[in-house]
C-alpha positions, 0 to 999 in steps of 0.5 A, a space after each residue: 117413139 123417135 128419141 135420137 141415139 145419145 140421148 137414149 144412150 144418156 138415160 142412165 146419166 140423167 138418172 143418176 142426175 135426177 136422182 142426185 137432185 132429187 137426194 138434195 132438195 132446195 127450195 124457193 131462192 136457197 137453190 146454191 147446191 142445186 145451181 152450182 151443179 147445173 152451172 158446173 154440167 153447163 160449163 163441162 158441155 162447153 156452154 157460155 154460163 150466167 150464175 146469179 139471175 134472179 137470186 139463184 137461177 142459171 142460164 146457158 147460151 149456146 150459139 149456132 151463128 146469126 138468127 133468132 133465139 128461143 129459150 127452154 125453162 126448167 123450175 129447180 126449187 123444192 117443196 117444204 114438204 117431209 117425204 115418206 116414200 123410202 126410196 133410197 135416194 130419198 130426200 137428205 134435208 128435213 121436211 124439205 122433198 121434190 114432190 112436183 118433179 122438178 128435179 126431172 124438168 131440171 134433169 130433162 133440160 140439161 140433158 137436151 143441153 148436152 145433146 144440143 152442144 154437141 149437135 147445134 139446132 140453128 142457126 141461132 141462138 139457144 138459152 136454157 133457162 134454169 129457174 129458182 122459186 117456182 113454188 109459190 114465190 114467182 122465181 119467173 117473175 124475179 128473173 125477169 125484173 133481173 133483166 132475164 130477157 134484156 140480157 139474154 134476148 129470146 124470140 120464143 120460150 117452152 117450158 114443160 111439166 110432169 103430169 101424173 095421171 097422164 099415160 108415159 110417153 104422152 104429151 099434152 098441148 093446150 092452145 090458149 089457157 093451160 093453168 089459173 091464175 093464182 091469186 091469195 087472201 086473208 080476211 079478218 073478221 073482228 067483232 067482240 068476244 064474250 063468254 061461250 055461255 053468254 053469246 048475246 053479249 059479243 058478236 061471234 066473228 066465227 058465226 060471220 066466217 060461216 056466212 062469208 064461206 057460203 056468200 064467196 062460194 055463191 060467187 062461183 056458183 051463181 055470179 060466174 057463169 058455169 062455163 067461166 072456170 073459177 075456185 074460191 078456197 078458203 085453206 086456213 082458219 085462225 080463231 080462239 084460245 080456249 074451249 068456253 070463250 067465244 074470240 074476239 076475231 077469226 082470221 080467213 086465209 086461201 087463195 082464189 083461181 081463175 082464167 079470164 082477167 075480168 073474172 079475177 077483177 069481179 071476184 076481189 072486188 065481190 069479195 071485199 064487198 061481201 065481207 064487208 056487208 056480212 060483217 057491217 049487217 052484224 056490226 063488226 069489222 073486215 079487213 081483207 088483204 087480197 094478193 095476185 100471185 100469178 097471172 094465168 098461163 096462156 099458150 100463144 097459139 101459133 107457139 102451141 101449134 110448134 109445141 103440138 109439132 114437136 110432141 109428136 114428133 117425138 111420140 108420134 100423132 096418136 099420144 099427143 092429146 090437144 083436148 084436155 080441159 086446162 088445170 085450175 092450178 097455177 104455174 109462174 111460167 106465166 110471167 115469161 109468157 106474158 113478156 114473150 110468146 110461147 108454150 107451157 106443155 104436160 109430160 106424162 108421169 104415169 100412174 098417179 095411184 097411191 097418193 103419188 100426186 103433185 106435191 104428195 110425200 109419196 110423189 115419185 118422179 119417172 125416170 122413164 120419161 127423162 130421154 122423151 123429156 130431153 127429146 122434146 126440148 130439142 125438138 122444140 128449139 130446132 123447130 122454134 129456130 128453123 120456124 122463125 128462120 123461114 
């Protein structure tokens, strides 16, 4: 493993950081705390600092001359999650923890941004991109309707995540898909109530959700080919306000995620007309409301190619893996990618045994992996310049 001197040297720092962050989790567009910290570490670096983009997020400029420009994203926001791991830098804000280890991806980049202050890549220009709400509310996406890119222009963007179940001191890079795209429903089904006794005189909305499930999970299991990856789950189920009276409505909420654009295309139109078949066979009503969240997350191949380079050069050859299958959860990074070409990559986080998963409350970031994190993100922005440079 190469990890340059005062960057090692930086490990205790980076610690404490994370550990700070990860005591004071904020989440999606209520980041000040957090913000105000990176903002300040920024600026004792000698960064130039833009506070406000996209609500919350922050971005540092370092620039090294005339050349092209490469950016390095990092997600900041928490989860509403309540943590139960009793470490004692737990987190200090009820039900609220960061159990996706975004405080690291944060602590990772402001540690590469230290060290490239002091030893500029180029020339050209770096932008550290720090980025609010990627829980669910698509902070990337913001940023960008912001003017993120018109404003600071970059040439290529690298992002990176922890990857629990994946060994420490391992990387993995895909070239194409690495997640899904995120898409979310919720059908109501509307038929009319009656006693529980006396089903003959309603029509059960609960008896129609039973069929819909079934009919939406042969949509993926006998509409999609099987190599076309694809998941339809139903998360939520609202009916009913009492044990003897079948209700008059049922409501159907969850998400849907997918690779190919055509796949995606198929399945909202095959599930609204599903639904609506079901509940016009048993004379009631659907409604569904389906909404893309994300888009799919797809690594531009000659960027993966540089991603893949600078991985092993931190970690050399043998303990990078280019053949995991891609995960079918979903990252808003992917809105960055589909403004500008770049690479999405997975840090290995160790052990993911005891519950100590993505979005677990006994989730637990591994601070051993903050120099390698903070190497990469060097790496990755002296090749991007030197590359684009040749």
């Amino acid at each position: 493993m190469r990890i340059a001197d005062d960057i090692q040297a930086m490990a205790p720092q980076l610690t404490e950081w994370r550990r700070d962050l990860h005591a004071h989790p904020e989440t999606a567009f209520e980041e000040h705390r957090t913000a105000t910290f990176i903002a300040g570490e920024l600026r004792a670096m000698g960064l130039e600092v833009h506070e406000g983009i996209g609500g919350t997020g922050v971005v540092g400029i370092l620039r090294n001359g005339a050349g092209w420009s490469v950016g390095l994203r990092a997600d900041i926001d928490a989860l509403d999650v309540t943590e139960t791991t009793g470490l004692p830098y737990a987190s200090t804000a009820p039900g609220k923890m960061h159990a996706c280890g975004h405080d690291g991806h944060t602590t990772m980049l402001l540690g590469a941004a230290r060290h490239m202050a002091a030893n500029p890549p180029g020339p050209g220009t770096v932008v550290f991109i720090f980025q609010p709400a990627e829980e669910n509310e698509g902070g990337a996406r913001v940023m960008i309707e912001d003017g993120l890119f018109e404003r600071f222009p970059v040439d290529q963007v690298y992002s990176m995540h922890n990857w629990p179940g994946l060994e420490t001191g391992r990387f993995a890079v895909h070239s194409g898909p690495v997640m899904a795209a995120f898409d979310t429903f919720e059908l109501r089904l509307i038929g009319r109530g009656s006693h529980g006794a006396m089903p003959h005189e309603g029509i059960d909305p609960i008896t129609l959700a039973a069929q819909v499930q079934m009919s939406w999970q042969t949509l993926v299991s006998r509409a999609i080919a099987p190599v076309d990856p694809a998941v339809i789950s139903i998360t939520q189920l609202f009916a009913g306000d009492t044990l003897n009276v079948i209700p008059e409505r049922i409501t159907l909420r969850g998400t849907v995620r997918t690779f190919r654009p055509e796949t995606r295309d198929f399945l909202e139109a095959e599930m609204a007309h599903r639904a609506q078949a079901i509940a016009d066979a048993y004379h009631a009503r659907a409604e569904l409301d389906y909404t893309r969240r994300y888009p799919a997350t797809i690594n531009d191949a000659s960027a993966a190619a540089l991603a893949l380079e600078a991985a092993q050069s931190v970690v050399g050859e043998d303990a990078v893996d280019a053949a995991l299958p891609p995960s079918m959860a979903a990252e808003d990074f992917a809105f960055m990618l589909n403004d500008r070409p770049g690479a999405y990559i997975w840090i290995g986080n160790g052990s993911a045994e005891g519950g100590r998963n993505l979005h677990s409350p006994n989730y637990n970031f591994n601070d051993d992996i903050l120099p390698i994190g903070a190497q990469y993100f060097c790496d990755v922005a002296a090749r991007a310049l030197s590359r684009t440079n040749d």
